[in-house]
TIMI-2910 file (N, C-alpha, C, CB; in pm, 1 decimal, decimal comma, always signed):
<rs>
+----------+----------+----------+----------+----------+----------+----------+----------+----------+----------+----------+----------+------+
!      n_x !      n_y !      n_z !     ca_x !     ca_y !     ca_z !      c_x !      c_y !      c_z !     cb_x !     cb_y !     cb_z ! resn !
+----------+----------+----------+----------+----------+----------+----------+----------+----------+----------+----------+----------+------+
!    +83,2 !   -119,7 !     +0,0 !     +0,0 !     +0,0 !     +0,0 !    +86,9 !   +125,0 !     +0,0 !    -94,2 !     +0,4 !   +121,2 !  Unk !
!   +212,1 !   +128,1 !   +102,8 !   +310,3 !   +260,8 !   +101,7 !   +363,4 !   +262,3 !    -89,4 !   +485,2 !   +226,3 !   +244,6 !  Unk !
!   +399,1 !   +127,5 !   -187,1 !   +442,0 !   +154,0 !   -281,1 !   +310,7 !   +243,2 !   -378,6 !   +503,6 !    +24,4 !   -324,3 !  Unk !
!   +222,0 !   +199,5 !   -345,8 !   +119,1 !   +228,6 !   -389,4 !    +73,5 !   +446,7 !   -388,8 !    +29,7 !   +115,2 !   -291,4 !  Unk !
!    +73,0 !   +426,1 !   -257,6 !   +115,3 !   +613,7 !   -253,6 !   +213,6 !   +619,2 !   -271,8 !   +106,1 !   +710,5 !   -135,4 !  Unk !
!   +367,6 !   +599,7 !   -274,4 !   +439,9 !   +649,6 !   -348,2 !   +435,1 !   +698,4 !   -478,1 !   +500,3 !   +594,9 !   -341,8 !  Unk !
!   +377,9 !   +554,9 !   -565,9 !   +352,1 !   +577,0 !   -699,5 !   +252,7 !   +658,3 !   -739,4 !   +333,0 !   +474,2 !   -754,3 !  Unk !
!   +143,3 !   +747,1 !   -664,3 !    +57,5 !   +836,4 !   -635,9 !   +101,7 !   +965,9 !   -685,2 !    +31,8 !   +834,4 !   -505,4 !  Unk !
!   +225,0 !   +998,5 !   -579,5 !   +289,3 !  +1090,0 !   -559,3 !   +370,1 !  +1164,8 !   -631,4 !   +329,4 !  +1065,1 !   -493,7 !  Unk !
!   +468,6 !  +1000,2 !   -679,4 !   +558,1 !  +1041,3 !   -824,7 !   +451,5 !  +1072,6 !   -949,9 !   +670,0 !   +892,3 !   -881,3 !  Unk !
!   +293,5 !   +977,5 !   -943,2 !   +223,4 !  +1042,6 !  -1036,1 !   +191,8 !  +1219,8 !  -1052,7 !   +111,0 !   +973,6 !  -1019,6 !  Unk !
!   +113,1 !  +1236,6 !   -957,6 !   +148,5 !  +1417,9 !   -941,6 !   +252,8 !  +1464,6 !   -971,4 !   +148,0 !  +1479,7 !   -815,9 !  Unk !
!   +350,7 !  +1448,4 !   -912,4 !   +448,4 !  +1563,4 !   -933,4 !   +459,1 !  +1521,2 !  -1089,5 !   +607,9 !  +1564,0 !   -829,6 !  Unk !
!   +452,2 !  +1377,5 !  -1174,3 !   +503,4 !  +1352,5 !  -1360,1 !   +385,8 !  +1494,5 !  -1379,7 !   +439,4 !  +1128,4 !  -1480,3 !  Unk !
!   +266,2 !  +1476,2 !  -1369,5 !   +168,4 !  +1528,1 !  -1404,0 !   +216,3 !  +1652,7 !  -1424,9 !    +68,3 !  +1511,8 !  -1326,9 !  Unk !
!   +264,6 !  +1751,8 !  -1267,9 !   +233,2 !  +1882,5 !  -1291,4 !   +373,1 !  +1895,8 !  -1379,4 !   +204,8 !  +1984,8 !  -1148,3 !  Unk !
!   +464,6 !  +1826,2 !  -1402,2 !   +614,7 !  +1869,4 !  -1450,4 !   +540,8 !  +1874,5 !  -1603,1 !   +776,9 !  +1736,7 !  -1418,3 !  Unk !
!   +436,8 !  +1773,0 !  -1653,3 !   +420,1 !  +1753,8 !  -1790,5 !   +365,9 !  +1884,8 !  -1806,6 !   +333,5 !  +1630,3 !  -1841,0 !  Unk !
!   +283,6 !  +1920,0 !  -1734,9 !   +155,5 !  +2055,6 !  -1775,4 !   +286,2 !  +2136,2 !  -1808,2 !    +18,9 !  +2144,2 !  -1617,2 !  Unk !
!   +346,3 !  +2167,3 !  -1673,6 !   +441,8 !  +2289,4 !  -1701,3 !   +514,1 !  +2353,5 !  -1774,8 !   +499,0 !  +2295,0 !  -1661,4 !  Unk !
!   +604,0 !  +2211,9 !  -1849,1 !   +696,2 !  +2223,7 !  -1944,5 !   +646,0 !  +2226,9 !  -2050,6 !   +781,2 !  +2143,7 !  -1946,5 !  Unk !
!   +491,2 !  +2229,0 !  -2094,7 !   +424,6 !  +2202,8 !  -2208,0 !   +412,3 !  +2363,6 !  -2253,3 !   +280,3 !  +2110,3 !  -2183,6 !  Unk !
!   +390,4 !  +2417,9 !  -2363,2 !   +398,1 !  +2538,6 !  -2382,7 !   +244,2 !  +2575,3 !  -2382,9 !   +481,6 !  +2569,8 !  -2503,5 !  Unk !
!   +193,9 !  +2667,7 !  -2296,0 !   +263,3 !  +2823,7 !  -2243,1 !   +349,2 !  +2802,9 !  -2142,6 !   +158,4 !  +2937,8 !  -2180,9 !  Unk !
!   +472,0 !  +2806,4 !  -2107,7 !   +559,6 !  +2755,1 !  -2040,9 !   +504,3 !  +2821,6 !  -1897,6 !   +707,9 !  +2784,6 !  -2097,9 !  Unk !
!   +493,2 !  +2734,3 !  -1819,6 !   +496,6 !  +2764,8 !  -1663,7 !   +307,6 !  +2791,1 !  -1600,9 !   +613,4 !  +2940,9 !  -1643,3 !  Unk !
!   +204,5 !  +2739,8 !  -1716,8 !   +100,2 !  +2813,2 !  -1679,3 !    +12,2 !  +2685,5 !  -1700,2 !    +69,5 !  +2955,8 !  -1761,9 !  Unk !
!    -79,6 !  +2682,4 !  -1592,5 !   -187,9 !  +2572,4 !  -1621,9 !   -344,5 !  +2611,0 !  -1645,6 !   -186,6 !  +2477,2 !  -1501,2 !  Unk !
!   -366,1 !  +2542,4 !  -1715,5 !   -501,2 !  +2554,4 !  -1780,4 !   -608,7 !  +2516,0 !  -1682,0 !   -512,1 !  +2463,8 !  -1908,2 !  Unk !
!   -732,4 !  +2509,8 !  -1698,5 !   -853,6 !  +2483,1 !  -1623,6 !   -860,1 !  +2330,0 !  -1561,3 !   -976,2 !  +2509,5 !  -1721,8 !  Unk !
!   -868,2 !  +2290,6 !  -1708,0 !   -857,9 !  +2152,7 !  -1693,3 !   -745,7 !  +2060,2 !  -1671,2 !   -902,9 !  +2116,1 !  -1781,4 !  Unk !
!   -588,8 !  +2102,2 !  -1691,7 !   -480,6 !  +2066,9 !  -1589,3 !   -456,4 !  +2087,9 !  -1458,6 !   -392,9 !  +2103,5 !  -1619,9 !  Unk !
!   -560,6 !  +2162,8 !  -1386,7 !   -564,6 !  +2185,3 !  -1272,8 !   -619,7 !  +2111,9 !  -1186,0 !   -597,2 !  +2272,4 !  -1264,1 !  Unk !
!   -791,2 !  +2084,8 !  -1265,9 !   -838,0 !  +1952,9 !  -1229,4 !   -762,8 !  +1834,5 !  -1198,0 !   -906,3 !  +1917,5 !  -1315,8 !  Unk !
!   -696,1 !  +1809,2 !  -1344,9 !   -621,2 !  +1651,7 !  -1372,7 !   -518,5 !  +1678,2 !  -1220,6 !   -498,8 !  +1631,0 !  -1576,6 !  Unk !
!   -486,2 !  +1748,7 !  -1190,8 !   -379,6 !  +1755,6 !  -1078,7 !   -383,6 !  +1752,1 !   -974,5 !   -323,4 !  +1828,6 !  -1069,4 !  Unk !
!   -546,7 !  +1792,5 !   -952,5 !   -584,5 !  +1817,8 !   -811,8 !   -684,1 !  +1655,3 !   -857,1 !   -678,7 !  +2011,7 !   -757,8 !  Unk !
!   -716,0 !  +1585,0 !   -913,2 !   -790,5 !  +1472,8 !   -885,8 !   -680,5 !  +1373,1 !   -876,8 !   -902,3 !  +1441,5 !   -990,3 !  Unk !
!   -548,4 !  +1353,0 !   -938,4 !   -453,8 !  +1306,1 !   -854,7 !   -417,5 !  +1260,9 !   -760,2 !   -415,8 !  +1338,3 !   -843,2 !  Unk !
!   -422,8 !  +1406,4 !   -699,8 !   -393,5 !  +1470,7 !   -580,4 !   -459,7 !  +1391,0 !   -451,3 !   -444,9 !  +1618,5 !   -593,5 !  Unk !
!   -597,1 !  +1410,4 !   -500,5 !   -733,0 !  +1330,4 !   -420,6 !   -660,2 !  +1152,2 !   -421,3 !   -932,8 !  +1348,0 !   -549,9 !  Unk !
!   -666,3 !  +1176,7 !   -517,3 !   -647,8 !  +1033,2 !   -570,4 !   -567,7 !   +907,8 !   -437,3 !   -530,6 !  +1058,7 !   -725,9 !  Unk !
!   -446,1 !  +1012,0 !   -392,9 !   -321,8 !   +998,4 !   -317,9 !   -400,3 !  +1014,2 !   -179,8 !   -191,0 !  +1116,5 !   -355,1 !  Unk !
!   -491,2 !  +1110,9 !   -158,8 !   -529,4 !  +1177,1 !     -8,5 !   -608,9 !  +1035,7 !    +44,9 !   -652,5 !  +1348,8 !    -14,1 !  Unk !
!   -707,7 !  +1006,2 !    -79,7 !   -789,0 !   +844,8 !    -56,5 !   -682,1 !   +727,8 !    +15,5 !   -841,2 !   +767,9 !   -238,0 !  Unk !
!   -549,0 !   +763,4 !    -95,0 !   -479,0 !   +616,8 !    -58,0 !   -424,1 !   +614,8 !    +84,1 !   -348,0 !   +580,7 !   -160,0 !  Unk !
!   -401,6 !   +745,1 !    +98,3 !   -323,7 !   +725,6 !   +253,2 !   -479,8 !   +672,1 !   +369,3 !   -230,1 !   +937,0 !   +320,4 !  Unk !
!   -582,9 !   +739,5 !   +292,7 !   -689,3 !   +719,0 !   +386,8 !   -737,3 !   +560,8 !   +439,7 !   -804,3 !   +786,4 !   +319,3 !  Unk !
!   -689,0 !   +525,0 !   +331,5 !   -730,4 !   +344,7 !   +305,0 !   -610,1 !   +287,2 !   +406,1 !   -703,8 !   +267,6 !    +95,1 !  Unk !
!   -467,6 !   +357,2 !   +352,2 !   -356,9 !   +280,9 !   +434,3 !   -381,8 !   +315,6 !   +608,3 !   -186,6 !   +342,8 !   +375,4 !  Unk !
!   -457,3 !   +456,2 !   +640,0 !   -476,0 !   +410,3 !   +763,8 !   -591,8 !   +355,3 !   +817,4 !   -449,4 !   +491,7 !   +830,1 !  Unk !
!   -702,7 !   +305,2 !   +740,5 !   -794,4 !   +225,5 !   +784,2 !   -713,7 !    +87,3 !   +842,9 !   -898,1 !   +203,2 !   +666,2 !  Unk !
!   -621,0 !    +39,0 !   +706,8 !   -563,3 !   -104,3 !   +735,6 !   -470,0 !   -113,9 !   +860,5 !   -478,2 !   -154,1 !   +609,7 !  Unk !
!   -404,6 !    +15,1 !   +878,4 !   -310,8 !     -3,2 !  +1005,7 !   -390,3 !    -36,7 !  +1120,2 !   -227,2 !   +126,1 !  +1042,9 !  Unk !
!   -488,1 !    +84,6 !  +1121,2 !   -586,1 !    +83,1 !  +1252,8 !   -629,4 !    -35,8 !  +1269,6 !   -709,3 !   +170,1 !  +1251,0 !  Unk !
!   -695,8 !   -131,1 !  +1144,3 !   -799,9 !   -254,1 !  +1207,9 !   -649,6 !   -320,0 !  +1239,0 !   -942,4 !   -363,0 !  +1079,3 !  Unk !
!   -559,8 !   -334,6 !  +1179,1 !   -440,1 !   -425,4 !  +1198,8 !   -364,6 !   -400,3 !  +1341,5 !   -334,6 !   -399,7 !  +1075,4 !  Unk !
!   -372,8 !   -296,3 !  +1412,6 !   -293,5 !   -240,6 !  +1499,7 !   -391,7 !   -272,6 !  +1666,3 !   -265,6 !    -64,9 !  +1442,0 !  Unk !
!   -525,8 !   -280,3 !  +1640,9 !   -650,6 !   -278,9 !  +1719,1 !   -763,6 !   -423,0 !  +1712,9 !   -725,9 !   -144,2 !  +1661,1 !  Unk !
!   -735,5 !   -431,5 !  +1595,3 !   -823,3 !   -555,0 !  +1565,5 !   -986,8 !   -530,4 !  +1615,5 !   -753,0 !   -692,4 !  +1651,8 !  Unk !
!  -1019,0 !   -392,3 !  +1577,4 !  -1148,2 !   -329,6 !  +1553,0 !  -1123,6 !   -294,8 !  +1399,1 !  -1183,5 !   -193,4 !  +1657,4 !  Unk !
!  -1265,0 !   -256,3 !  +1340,0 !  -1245,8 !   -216,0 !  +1227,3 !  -1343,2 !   -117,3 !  +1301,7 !  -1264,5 !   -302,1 !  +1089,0 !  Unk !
!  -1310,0 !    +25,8 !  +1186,6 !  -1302,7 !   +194,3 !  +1235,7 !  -1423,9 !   +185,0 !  +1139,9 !  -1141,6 !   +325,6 !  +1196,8 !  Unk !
!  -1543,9 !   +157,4 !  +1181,0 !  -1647,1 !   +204,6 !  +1080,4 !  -1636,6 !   +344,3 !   +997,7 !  -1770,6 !   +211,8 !  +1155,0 !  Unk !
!  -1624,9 !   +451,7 !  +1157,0 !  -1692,2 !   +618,8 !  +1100,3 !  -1566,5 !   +655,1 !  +1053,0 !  -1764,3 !   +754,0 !  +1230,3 !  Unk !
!  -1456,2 !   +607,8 !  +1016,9 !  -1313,5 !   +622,8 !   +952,4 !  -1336,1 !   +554,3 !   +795,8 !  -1180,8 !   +529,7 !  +1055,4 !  Unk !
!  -1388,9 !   +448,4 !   +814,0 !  -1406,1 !   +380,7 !   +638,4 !  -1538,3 !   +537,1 !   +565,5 !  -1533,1 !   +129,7 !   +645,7 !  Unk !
!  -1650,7 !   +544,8 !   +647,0 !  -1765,2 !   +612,9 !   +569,5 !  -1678,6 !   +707,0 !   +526,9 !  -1902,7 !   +668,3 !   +645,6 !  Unk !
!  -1595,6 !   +817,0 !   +621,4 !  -1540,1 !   +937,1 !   +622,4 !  -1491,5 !   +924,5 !   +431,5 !  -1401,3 !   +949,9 !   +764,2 !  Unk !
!  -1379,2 !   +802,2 !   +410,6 !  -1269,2 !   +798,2 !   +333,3 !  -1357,5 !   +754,7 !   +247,4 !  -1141,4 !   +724,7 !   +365,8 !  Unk !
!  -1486,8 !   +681,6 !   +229,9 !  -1623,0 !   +693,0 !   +127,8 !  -1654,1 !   +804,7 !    +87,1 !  -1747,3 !   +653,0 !   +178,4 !  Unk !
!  -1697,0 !   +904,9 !   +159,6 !  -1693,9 !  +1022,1 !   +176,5 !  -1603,7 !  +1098,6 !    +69,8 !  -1660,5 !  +1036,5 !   +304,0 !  Unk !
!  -1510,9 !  +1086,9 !   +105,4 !  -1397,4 !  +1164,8 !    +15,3 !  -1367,8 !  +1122,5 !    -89,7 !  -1279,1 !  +1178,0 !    +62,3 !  Unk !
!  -1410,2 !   +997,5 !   -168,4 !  -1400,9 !   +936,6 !   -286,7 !  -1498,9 !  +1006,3 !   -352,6 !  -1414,2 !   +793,3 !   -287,2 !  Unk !
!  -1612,6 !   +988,3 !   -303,2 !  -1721,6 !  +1055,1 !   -371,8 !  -1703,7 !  +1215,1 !   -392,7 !  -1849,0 !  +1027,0 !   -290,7 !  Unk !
!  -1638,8 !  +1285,4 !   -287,0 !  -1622,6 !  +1399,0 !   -295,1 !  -1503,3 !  +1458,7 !   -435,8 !  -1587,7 !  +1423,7 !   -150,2 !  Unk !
!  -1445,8 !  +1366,1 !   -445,9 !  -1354,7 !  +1349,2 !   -555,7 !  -1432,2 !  +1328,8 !   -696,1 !  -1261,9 !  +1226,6 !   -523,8 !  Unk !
!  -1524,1 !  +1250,1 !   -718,7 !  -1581,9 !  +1200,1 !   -791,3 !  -1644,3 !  +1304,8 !   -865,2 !  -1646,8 !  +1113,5 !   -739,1 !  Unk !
!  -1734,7 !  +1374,6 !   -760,9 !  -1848,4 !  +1560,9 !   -783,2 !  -1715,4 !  +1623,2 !   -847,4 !  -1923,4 !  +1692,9 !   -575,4 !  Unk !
!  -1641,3 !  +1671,9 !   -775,2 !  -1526,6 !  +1747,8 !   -786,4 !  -1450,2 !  +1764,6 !   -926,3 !  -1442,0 !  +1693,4 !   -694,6 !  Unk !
!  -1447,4 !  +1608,5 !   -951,1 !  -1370,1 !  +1606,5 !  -1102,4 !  -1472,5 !  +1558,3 !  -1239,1 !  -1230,0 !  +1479,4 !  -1091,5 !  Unk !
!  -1621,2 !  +1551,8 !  -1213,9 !  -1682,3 !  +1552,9 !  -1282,3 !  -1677,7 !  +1558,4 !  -1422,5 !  -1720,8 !  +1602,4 !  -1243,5 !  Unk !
!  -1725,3 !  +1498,5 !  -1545,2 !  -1713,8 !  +1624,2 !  -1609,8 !  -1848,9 !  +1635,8 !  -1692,7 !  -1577,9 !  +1632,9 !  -1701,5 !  Unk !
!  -1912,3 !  +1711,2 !  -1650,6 !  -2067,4 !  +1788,0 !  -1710,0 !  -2132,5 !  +1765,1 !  -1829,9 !  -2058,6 !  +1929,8 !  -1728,9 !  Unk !
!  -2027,9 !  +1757,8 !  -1940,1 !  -2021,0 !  +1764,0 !  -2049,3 !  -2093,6 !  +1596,4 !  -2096,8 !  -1869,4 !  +1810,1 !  -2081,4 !  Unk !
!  -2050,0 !  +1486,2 !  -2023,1 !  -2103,0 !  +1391,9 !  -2020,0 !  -2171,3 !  +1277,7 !  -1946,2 !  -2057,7 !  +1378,6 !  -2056,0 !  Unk !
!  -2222,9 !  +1399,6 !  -1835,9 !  -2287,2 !  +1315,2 !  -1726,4 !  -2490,3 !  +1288,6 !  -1737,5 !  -2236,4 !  +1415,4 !  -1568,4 !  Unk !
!  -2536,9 !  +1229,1 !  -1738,7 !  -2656,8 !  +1231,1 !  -1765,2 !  -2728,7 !  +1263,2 !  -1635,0 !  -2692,4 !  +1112,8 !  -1828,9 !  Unk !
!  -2873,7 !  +1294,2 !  -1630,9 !  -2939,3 !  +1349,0 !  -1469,1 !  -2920,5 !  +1195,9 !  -1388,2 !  -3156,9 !  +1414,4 !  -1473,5 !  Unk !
!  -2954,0 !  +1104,2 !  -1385,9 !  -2954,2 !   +988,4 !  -1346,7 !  -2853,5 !  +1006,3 !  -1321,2 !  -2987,4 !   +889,9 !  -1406,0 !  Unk !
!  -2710,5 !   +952,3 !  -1340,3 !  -2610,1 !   +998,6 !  -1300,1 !  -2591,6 !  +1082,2 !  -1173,8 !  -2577,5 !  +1049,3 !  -1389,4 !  Unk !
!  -2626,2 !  +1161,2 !  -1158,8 !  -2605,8 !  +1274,5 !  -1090,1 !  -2684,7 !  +1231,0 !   -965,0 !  -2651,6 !  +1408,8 !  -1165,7 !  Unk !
!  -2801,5 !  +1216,4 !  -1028,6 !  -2911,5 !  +1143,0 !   -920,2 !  -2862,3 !  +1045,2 !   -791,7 !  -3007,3 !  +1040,6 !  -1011,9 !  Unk !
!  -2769,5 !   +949,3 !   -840,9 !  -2716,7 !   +806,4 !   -843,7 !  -2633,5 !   +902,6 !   -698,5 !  -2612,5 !   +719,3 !  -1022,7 !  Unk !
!  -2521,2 !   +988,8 !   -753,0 !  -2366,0 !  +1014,3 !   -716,1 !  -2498,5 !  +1075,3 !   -566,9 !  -2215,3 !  +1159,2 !   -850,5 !  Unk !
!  -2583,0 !  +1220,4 !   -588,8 !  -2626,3 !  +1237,6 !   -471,1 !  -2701,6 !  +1157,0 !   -364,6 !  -2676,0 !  +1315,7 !   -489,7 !  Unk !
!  -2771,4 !   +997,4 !   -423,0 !  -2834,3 !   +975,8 !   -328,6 !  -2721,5 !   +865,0 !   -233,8 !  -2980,0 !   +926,6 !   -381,1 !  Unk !
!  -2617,5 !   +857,4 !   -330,5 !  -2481,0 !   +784,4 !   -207,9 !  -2449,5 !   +874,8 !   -182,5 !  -2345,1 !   +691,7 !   -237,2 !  Unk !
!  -2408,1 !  +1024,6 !   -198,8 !  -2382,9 !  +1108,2 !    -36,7 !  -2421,2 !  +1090,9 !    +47,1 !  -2404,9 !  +1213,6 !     -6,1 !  Unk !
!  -2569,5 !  +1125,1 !     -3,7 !  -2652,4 !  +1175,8 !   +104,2 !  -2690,1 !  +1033,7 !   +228,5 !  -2805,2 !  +1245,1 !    +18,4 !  Unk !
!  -2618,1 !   +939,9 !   +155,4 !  -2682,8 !   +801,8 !   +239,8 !  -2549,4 !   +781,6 !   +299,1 !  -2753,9 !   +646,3 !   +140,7 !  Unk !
!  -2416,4 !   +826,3 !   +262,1 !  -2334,6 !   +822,0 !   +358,4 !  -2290,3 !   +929,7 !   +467,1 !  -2249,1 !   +788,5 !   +301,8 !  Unk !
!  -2373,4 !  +1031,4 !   +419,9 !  -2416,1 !  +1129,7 !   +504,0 !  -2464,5 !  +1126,6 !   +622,2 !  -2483,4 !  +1181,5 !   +459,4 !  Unk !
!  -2560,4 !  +1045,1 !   +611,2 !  -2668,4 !  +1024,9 !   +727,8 !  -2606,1 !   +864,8 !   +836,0 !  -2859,5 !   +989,5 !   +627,4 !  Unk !
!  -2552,1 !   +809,7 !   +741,7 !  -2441,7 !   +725,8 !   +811,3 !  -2358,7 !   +767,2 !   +921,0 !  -2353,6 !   +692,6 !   +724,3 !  Unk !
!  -2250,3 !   +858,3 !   +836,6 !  -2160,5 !   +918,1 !   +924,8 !  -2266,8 !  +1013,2 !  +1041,8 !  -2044,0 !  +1016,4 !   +824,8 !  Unk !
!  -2330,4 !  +1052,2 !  +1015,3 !  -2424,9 !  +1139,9 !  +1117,9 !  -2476,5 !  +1072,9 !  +1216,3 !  -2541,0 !  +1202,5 !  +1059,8 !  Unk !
!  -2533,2 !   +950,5 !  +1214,0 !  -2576,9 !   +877,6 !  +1289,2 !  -2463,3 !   +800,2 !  +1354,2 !  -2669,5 !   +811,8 !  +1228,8 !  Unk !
!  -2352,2 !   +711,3 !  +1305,4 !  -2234,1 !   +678,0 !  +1380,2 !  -2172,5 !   +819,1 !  +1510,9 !  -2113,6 !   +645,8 !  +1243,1 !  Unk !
!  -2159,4 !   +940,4 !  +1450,0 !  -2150,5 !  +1016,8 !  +1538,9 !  -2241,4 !  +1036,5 !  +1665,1 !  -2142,2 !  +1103,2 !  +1479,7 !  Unk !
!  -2337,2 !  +1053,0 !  +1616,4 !  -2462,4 !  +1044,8 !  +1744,5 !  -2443,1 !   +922,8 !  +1833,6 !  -2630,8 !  +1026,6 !  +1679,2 !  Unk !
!  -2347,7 !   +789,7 !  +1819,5 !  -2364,9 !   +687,3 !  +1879,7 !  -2206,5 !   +673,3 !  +1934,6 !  -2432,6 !   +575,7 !  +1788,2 !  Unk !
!  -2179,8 !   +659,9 !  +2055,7 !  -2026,9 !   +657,2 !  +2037,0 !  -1930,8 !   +531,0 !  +2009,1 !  -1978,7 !   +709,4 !  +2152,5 !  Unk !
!  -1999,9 !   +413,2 !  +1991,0 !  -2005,0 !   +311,4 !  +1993,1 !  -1977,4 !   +296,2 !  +1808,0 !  -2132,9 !   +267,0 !  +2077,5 !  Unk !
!  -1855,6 !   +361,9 !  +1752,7 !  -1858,5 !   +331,9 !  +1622,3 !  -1772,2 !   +265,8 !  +1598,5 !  -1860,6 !   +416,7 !  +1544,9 !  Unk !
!  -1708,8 !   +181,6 !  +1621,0 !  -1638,7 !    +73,3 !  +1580,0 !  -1716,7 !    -98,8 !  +1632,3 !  -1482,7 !   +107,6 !  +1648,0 !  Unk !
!  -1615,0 !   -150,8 !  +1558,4 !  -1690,1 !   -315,7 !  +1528,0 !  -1647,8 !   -410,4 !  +1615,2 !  -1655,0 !   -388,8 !  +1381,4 !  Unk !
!  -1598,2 !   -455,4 !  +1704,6 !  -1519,4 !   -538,6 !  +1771,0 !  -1534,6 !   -699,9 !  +1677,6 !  -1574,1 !   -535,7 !  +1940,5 !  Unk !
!  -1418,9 !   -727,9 !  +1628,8 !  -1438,6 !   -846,5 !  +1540,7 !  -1352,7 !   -959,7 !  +1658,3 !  -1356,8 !   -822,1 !  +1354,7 !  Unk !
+----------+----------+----------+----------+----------+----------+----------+----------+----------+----------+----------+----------+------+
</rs>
């Protein structure tokens, strides 16, 4: 999993070196900004996953309101890097009613303090 964000990482930085050196020299476009920052996400997920696995591995609970959270942020990635141009309403429909259902997840795990699993 650590080679895994590494290779994340070295992806970003290939990424922004490609935009850069590409001519208009030194300037990024709309949509290279995206590609860089969904990357970016891309990497923030993986570390999120690598500390789900430490935690259940380290505790031998699994971190429910820690997995929704890093659900959470996939999807938030997902809205984020969209692209409009070819998304249909259904679609869209689909992406909000898994927020909103991991929404009310994480909301309710909070209300309970009892959010982990004892396996």
């Amino acid at each position: 999993m650590v080679l895994v964000i590494f290779w994340g990482v070295a992806d970003v930085l290939y990424v922004m070196y490609n935009q850069l050196i590409a001519p208009p020299f030194l300037l990024l476009s709309l949509s290279d900004i995206f590609k860089t920052f969904a990357a970016f996400l891309a990497v923030l997920i993986a570390i999120e996953i690598f500390q789900n696995i430490v935690l259940y591995l380290r505790t031998d609970v699994f971190p429910l309101r820690l997995v929704i959270a890093t659900a959470m942020m996939a999807m938030a990635r997902k809205v984020i890097i969209i692209d409009f141009k070819f998304v249909v309403p259904m679609h869209m429909f689909a992406l909000a009613s898994i927020i909103l259902a991991l929404g009310i997840t994480y909301y309710l795990l909070g209300k309970n303090k009892e959010d982990v699993v004892k396996l």
